[in-house]
N, C-alpha and C positions, 0 to 999 in steps of 0.2 A: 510386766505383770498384768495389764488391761488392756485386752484387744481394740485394736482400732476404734470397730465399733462402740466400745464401750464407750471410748474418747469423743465417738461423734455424739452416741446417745449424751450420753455429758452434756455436751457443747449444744447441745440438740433444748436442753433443759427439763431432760426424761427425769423425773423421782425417781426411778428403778435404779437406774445407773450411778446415783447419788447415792443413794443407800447404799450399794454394794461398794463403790468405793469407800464410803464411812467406816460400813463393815469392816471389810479389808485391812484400810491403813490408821484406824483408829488406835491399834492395841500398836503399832511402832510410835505411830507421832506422840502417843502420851509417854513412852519411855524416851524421846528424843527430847522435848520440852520439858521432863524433868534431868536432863543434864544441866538445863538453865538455873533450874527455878524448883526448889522443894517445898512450897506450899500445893498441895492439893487441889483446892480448889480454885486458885489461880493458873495451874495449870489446865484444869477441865475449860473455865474461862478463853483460854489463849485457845486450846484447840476448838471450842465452838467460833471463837470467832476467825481463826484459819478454815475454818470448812464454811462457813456464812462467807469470807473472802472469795474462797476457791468458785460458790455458788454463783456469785454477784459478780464476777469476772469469768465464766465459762466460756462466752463467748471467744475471749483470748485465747482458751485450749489450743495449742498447735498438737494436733492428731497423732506427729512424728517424735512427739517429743514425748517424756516422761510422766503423766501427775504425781508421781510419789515427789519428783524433783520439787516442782513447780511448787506443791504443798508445804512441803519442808522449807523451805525458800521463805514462804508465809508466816509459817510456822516461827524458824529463828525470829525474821525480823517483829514478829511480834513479842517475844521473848526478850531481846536482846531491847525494843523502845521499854518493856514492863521495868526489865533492871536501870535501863536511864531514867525513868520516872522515877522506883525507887529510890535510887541513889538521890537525884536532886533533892527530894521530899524528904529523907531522914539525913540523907550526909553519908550516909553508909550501908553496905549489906552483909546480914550474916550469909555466910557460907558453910555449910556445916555437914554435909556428908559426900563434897568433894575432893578430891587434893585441888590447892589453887593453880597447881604448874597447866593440869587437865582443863580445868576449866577457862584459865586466860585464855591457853591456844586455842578451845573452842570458841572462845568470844570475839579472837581476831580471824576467825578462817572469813575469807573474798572480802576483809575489809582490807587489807593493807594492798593487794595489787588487782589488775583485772586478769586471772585465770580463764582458760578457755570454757573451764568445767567449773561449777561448784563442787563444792567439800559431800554435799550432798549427793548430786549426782555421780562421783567418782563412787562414795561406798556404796550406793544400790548399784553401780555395773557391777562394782568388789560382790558385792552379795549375791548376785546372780549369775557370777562367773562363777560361785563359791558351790551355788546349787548346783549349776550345772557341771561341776565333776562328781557330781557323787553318785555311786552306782544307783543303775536303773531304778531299781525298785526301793531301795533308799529318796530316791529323789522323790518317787512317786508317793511315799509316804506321808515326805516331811512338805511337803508343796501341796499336797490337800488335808493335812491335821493343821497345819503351821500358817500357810498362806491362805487358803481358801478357807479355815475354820470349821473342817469336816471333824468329823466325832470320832473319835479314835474307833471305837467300836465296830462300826459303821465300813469303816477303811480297811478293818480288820477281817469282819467278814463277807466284805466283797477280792478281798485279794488273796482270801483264803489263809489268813497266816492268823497267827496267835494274835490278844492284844496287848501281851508282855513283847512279844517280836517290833506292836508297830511303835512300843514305848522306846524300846533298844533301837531301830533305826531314826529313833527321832533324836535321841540323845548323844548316839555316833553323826550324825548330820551335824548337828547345834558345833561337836567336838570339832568337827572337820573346817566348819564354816568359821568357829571363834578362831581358832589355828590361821586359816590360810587369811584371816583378817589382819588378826593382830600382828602377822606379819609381813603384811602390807602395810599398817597404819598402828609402828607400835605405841605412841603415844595416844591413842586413841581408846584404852581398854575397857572404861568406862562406858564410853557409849557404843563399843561393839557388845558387850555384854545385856545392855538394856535391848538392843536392836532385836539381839535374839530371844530376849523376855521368854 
């Protein structure tokens, strides 16, 4: 998703390149960290302080590798310490708009063995193999309304099509993309659904 560059400027301690990653992958990590955790505003909490992590550790950026990964990474284990806190501190946690089957396998993924990949990094390649079968101008649609946060308008009349047409190929993408997810990773449905928000 973030050219090299972007990862040096990062690493580099550019504000330009920090903002636009925030930009970016703000609107996934808050639908991933509330797979965790349904208060609000302890979720907004967790991803300020995954991106204040990501910040204060740039240096470590490896170029070759992922930030979506490396953030989500962040992201869970901060997540995942907030419900052990919880838990200690009351004894218990409500859960209330997951199924539990969803949520345990979520709370054990890369805790029970060492994987080569995180859970993390397997569904952003899932999702970016997902993008990249979809026709041309479909892709180019849904990768600058979806990913880049271009204006559907905008999108619409530079590529010369309707802005019902660049609605229909975002909503044929989303279908194509939850599809070849969920059957990849069918116990996953919950959080393929937020991914795609």
């Amino acid at each position: 998703m973030f050219t090299s560059q972007t990862k040096l400027d990062l690493k580099d301690g550019n504000p330009e390149a920090f903002r636009e990653v925030f930009r970016l992958l703000y609107p996934r990590l808050k639908g991933y960290c509330r797979l965790y955790i349904t208060n609000k505003n302890e979720v907004e909490d967790i991803i300020q302080e995954s991106f204040l992590i990501l910040w204060e550790h740039r240096n470590s950026i490896d170029v070759c590798k992922r930030i979506e990964s490396f953030l989500f990474v962040i992201a869970r284990n901060r997540c995942l310490n907030y419900l052990k806190s919880k838990r200690l501190n009351s004894g218990s946690i409500q859960i209330e708009d997951y199924e539990f089957s969803e949520l345990q396998y979520l709370y054990q993924l890369d805790l029970v063995g060492r994987e080569e990949k995180s859970m993390e990094e397997m569904l952003i390649e899932s999702f970016q193999q997902a993008v990249d079968e979809l026709p041309s101008k479909m892709k180019t649609v849904f990768i600058r309304c979806k990913l880049k946060g271009e204006k559907q308008k905008a999108v619409a009349e530079e590529l010369g099509i309707s802005q019902k047409m660049v609605e229909k190929h975002i909503s044929k993408a989303k279908a194509h993309i939850h599809d070849k997810m969920l059957s990849l990773y069918p116990t996953m449905g919950v959080m393929i659904v937020l991914l795609l928000g």
